[in-house]
C-alpha positions in Angstrom: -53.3 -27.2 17.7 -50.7 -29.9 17.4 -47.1 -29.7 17.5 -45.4 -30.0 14.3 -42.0 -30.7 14.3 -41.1 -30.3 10.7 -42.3 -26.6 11.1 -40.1 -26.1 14.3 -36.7 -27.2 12.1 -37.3 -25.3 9.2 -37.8 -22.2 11.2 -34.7 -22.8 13.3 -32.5 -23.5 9.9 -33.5 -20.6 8.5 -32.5 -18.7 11.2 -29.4 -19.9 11.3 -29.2 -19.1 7.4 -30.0 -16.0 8.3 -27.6 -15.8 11.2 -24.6 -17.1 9.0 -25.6 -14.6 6.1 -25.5 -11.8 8.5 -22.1 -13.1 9.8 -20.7 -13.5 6.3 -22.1 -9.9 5.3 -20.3 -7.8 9.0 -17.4 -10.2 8.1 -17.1 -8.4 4.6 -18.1 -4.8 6.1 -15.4 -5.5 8.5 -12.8 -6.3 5.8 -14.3 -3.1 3.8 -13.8 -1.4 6.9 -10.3 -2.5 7.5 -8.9 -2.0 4.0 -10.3 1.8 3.9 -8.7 2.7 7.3 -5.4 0.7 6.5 -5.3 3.0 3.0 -5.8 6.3 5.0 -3.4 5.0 7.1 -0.5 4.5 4.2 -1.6 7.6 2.6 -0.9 9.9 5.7 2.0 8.0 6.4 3.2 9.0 2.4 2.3 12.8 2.8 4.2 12.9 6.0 7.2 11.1 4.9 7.1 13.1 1.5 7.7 16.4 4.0 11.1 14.6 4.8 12.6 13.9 1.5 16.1 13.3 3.3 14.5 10.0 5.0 13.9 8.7 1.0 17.7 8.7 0.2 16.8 11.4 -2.4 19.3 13.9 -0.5 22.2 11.7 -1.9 20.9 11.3 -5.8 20.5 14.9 -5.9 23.8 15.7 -4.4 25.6 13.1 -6.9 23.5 15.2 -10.0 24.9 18.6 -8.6 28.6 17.6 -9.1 28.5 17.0 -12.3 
């Protein structure tokens, strides 16, 4: 059998098509990934500081409403 060289390249460039898809695809998981935790992340922060209205600056617009 003889070597072909024009078989060997267009096997290696579609592996690195493959490679650079597979990148592009665990970079955009990753991003997914990212975006998910960082909204978990805001809403716990929210229900926690939502158990301390006083750390809003509510405390003060409520007081203002009660004297008059």
């Amino acid at each position: 059998m003889a070597f072909d060289p024009d078989y060997l390249s267009d096997s290696s460039s579609s592996n690195n098509v493959r490679r650079e898809r597979r990148r592009q695809e665990d970079k955009r998981r990753m991003a997914y990934r990212r975006a998910i935790e960082d909204y978990r992340e805001s809403q716990s922060l929210q229900a926690t500081i939502c158990d301390f209205p006083e750390l809003l600056g509510q405390t003060d617009h409520h007081r203002s409403q009660r004297l008059y």
